[in-house]
LOVEXLO-906052 format. One line per field, with one value per residue (C-alpha): x, y, z; residue in three letters. Coordinates in nm, 2 decimals, padded with zeros to 4 digits. Layout:
BEGIN
px <- X, ...;
py <- Y, ...;
pz <- Z, ...;
res <- ALA, ...;
! end
This chain:
BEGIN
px <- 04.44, 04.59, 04.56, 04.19, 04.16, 04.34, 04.14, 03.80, 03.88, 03.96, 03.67, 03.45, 03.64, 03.53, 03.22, 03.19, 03.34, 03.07, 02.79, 02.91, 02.96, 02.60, 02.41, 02.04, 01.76, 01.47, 01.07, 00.91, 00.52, 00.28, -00.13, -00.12, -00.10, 00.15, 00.26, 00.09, 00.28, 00.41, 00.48, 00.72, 00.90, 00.94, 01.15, 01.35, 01.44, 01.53, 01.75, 01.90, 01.95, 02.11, 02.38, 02.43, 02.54, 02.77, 02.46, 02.45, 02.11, 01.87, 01.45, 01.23, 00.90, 00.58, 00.31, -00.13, -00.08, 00.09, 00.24, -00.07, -00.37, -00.18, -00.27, -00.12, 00.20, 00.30, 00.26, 00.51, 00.73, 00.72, 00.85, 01.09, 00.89, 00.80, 01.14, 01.02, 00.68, 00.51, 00.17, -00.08, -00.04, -00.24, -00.40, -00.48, -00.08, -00.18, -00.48, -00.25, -00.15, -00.51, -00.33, -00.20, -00.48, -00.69, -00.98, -00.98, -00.68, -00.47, -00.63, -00.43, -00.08, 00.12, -00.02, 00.04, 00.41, 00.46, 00.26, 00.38, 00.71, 01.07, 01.06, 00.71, 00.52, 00.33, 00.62, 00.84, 00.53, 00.48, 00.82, 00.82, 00.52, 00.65, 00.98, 00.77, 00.69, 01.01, 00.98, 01.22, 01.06, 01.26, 01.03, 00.65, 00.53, 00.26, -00.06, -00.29, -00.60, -00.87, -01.24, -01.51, -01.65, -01.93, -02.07, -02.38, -02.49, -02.39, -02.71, -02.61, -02.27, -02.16, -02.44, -02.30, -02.64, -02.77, -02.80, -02.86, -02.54, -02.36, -01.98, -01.71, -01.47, -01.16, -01.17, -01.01, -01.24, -01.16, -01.31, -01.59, -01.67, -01.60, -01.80, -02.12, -02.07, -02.03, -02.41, -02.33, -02.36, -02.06, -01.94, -01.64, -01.51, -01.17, -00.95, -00.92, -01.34, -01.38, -01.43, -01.68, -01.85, -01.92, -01.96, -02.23, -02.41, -02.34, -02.21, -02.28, -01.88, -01.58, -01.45, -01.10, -00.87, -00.81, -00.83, -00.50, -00.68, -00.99, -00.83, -00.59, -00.86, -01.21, -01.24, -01.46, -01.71, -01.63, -01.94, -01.89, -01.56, -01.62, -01.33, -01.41, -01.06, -01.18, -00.80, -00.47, -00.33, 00.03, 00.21, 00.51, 00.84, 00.92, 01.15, 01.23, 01.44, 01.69, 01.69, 01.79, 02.03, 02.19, 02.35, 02.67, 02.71, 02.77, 02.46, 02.21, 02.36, 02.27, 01.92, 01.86, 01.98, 01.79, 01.46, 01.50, 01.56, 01.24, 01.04, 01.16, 01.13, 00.75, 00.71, 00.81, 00.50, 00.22, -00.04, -00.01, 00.02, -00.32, -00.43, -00.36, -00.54, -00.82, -00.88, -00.83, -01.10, -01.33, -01.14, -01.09, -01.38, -01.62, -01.70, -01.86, -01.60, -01.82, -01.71, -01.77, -01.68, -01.50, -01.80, -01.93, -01.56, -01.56, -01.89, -01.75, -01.46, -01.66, -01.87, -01.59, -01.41, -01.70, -01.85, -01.53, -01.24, -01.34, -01.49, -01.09, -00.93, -01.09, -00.95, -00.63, -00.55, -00.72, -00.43, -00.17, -00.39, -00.47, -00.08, -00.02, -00.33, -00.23, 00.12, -00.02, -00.21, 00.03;
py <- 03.90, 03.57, 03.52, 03.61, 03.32, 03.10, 03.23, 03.21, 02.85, 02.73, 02.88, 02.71, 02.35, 02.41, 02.46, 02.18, 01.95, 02.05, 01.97, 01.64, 01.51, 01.73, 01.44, 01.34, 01.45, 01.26, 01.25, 00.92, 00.96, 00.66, 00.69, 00.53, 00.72, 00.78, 00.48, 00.24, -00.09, 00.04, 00.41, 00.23, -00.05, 00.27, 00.46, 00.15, 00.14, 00.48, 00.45, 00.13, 00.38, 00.63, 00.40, 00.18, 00.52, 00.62, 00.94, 00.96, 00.96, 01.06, 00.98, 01.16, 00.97, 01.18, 00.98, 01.01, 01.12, 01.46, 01.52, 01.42, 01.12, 00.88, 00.94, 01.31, 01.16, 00.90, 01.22, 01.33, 01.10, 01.08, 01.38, 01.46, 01.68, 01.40, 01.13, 00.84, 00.67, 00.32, 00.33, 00.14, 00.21, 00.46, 00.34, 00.74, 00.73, 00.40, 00.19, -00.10, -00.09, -00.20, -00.50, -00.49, -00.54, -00.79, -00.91, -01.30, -01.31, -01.50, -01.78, -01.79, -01.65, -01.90, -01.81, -01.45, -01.48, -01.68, -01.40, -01.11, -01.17, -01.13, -01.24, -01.33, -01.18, -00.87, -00.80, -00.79, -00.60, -00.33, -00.25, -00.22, -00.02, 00.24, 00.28, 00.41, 00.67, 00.76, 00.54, 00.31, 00.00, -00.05, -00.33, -00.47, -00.47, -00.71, -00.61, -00.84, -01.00, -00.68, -00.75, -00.55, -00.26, -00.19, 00.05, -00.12, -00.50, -00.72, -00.85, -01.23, -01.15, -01.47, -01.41, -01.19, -01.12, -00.72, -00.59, -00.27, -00.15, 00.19, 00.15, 00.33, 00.21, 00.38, 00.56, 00.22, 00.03, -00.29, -00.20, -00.05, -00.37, -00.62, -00.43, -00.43, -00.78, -00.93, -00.72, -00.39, -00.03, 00.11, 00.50, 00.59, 00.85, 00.99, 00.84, 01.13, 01.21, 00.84, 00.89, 01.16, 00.96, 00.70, 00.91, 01.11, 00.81, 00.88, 00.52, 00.26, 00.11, 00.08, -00.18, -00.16, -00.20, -00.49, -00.52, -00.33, -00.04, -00.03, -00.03, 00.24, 00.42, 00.32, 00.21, 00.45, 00.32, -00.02, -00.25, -00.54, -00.70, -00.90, -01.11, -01.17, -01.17, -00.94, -00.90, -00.92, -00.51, -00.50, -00.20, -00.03, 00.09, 00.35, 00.61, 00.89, 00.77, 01.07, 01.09, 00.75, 00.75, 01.10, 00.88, 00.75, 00.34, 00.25, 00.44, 00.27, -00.03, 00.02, 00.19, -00.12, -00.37, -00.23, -00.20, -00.63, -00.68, -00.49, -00.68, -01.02, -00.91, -00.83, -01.12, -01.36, -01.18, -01.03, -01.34, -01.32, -00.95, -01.00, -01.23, -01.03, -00.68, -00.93, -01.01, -00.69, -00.55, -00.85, -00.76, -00.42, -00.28, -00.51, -00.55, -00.89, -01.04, -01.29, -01.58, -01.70, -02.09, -02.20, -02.26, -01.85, -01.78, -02.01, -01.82, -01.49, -01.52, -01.71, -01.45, -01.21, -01.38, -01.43, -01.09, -00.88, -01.01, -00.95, -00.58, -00.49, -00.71, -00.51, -00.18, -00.31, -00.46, -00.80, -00.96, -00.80, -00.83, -01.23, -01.32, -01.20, -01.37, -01.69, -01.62, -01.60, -01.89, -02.13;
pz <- -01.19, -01.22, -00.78, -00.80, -01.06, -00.85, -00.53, -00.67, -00.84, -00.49, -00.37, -00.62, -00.53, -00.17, -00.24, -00.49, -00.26, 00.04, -00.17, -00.30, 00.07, 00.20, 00.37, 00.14, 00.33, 00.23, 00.32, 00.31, 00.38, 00.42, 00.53, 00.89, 01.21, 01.42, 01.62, 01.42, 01.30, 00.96, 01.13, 01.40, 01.14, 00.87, 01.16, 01.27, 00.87, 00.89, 01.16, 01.02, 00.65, 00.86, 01.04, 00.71, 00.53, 00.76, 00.81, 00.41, 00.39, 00.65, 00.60, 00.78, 00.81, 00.80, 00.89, 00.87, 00.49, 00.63, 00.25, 00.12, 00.01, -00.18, -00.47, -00.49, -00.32, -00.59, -00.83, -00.60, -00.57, -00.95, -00.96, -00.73, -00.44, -00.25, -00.20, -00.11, 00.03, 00.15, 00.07, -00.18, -00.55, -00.71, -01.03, -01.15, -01.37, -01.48, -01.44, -01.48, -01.17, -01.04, -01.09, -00.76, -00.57, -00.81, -00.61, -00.47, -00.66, -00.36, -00.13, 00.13, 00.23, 00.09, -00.25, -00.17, -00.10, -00.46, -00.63, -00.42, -00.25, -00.45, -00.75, -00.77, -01.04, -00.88, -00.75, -01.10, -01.24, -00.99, -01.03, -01.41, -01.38, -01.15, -01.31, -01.61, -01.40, -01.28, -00.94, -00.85, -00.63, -00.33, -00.18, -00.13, 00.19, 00.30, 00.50, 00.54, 00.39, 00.37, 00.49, 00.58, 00.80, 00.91, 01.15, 01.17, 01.16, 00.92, 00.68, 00.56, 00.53, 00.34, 00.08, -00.19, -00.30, -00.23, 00.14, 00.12, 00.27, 00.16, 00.18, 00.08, -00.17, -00.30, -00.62, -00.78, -01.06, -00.88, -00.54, -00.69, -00.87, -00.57, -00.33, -00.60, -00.70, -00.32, -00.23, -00.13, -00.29, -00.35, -00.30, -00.42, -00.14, -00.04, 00.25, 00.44, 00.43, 00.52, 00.86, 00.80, 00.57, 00.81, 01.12, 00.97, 00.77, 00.40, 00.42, 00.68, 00.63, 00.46, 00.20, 00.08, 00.41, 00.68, 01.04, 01.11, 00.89, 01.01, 01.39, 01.28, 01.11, 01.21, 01.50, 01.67, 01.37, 01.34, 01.51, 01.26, 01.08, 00.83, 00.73, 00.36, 00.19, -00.06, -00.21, -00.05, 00.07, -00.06, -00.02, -00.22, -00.05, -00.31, -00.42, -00.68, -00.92, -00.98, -00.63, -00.58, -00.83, -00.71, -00.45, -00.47, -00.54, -00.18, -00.03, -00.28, -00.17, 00.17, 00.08, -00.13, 00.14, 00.45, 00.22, 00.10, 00.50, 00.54, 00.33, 00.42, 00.80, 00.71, 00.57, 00.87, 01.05, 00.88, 00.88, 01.28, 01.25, 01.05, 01.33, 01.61, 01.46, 01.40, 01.78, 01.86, 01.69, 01.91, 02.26, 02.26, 02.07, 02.13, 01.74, 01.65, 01.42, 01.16, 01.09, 00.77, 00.61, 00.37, 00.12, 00.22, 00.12, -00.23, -00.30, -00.26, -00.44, -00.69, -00.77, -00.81, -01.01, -01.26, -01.27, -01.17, -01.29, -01.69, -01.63, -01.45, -01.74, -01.98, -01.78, -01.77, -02.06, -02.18, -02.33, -02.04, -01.75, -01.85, -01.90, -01.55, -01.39, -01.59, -01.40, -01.08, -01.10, -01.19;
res <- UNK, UNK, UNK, UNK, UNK, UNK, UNK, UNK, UNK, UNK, UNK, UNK, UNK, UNK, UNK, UNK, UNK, UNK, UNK, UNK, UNK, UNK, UNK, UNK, UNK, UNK, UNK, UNK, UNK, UNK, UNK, UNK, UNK, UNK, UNK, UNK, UNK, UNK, UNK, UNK, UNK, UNK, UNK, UNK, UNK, UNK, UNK, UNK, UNK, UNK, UNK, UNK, UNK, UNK, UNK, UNK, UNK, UNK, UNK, UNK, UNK, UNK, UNK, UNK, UNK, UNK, UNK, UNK, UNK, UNK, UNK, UNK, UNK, UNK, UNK, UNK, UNK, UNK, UNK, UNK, UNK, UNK, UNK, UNK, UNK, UNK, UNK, UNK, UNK, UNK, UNK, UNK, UNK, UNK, UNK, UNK, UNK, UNK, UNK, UNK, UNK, UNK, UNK, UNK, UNK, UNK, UNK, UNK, UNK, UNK, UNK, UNK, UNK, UNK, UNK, UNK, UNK, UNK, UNK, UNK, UNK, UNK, UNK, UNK, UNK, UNK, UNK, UNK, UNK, UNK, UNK, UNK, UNK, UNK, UNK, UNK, UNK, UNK, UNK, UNK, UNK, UNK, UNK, UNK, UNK, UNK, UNK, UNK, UNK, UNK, UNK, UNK, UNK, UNK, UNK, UNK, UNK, UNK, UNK, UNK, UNK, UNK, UNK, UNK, UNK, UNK, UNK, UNK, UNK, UNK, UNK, UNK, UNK, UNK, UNK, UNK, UNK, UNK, UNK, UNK, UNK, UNK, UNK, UNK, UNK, UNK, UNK, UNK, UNK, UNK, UNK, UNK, UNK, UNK, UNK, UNK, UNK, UNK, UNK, UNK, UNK, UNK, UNK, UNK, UNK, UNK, UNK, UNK, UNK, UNK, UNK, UNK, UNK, UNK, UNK, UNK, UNK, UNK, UNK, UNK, UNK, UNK, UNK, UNK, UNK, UNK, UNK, UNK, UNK, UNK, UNK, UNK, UNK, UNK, UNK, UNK, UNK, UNK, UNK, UNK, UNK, UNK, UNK, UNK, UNK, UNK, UNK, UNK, UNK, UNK, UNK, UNK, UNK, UNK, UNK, UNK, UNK, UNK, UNK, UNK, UNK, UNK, UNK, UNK, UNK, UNK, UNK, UNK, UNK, UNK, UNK, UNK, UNK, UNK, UNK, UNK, UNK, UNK, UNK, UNK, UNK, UNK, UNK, UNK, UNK, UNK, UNK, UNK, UNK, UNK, UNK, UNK, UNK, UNK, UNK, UNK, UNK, UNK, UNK, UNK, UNK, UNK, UNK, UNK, UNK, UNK, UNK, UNK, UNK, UNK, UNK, UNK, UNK, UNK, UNK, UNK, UNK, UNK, UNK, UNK, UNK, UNK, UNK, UNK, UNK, UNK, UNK, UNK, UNK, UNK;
! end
């Protein structure tokens, strides 16, 4: 009796001891295809995860939304099916977090690394927002400056007076507002039956993503750019908390490190990056990219910022949403 104890306790020690050093196999999903910038800097960071961890943790990316819109992955993510994701926050957990993509709330890409680089204050926000949700917030990843789309021409496009133009918008308050307020109709349509939408003439074009996006995504319906700075596309780099924390000290190290050399990386290039998709759009698609002035641009954000920013304060949170503008603006 007393060797089968003994044999099964080792047993059980062998066993115990495999799973403590079993190597965390994690899925990270974001909404770009395959190939695309953040598809190809997501599997470098990978590859850098794996070597820092000695092969600790492996991430497998799964690009195009192949674990899901956004939306459903955050839910995900929160918790526990999904590991890890960079993609836009979804505002359906908490509308607070339309927060993060405040119309004309940056100028210029200076003002969008104070407000949403480290330790600026989208980026201390977003954080505390998704860890109520069970989400730890690894980094922020800049995009770029969003315009837009249009699969048709453009009617006085630095007039934010009505036009007549069906776009989509996503399913976000703040969106819905800008696109009304700048002239346009808006229609609130799922990501993946964009395309669709367009293709078939439910909408004429798509507000809500940048040049990248829209030559990712839309370029086989993309005749006009428009680039109106309509808000400034900031994506999260985020991750399960119990996951995370299952872990052990040295390997969140690492994860953390590799994700902060991530983001600064991003940093030092996304305005060309923003450039570069812009000309892009003119060379390779032919697409007439507008140009509008400074005083269009002041008019536009103008507007917005009159007739938008109370209707998504109100959604948000008056008192909140205002002390974190107030932040941002300082």
């Amino acid at each position: 009796m007393m060797k089968k104890l003994l044999y099964t306790t080792a047993i059980t020690a062998v066993f115990g001891l495999t799973g403590f050093a079993q190597a965390a196999d994690f899925k990270m999903s974001h909404v770009r295809p395959q190939g695309a910038t953040i598809d190809v800097e997501l599997n470098a960071f990978s590859d850098t995860v794996k070597e820092a961890t000695g092969g600790d943790v492996n991430i497998k990316i799964f690009p195009a939304s192949a674990l899901g819109d956004y939306t459903a992955v955050q839910e995900r993510v929160s918790v526990g099916a999904v590991e890890m994701a960079t993609q836009p926050a979804a505002t359906a957990a908490d509308r607070k977090m339309q927060i993060a993509s405040f119309p004309y709330l940056a100028p210029n890409w200076e003002a969008a690394r104070k407000i949403y680089g480290p330790e600026g204050v989208l980026h201390d926000t977003m954080a505390d927002l998704f860890a109520k949700q069970g989400i730890t917030m690894l980094a922020a990843y800049p995009v770029y400056f969003g315009g837009i789309s249009l699969n048709t021409d453009p009617v006085h496009p630095g007039d934010p007076s009505p036009n007549g133009i069906k776009v989509r918008v996503p399913g976000i308050k703040s969106f819905q507002l800008t696109g009304e307020a700048l002239g346009y109709i808006p229609s609130p349509i799922p990501f993946s039956e964009a395309f669709t939408a367009i293709q078939t003439g439910v909408v004429d074009g798509v507000i809500g993503s940048g040049a990248e996006g829209y030559y990712a995504s839309f370029r086989d319906v993309t005749k006009t750019y428009i680039p109106a700075n309509t808000h400034f596309e900031v994506w999260f780099m985020i991750v399960n908390t119990e996951a995370f924390e299952s872990l052990d000290a040295e390997d969140q190290e690492a994860l953390k490190a590799a994700a902060i050399d991530f983001e600064t990386q991003r940093w030092t290039v996304a305005e060309e990056d923003q450039a570069k998709w812009e000309q892009r759009l003119a060379d390779e698609l032919g697409a007439n990219v507008v140009e509008l002035s400074d005083d269009e641009l002041a008019a536009m954000a103008g507007k917005v910022r009159e007739v938008v920013w109370p209707e998504v304060l109100e959604d948000v949170g008056q008192e909140w949403g205002q002390s974190i503008l107030d932040q941002a603006q300082n």
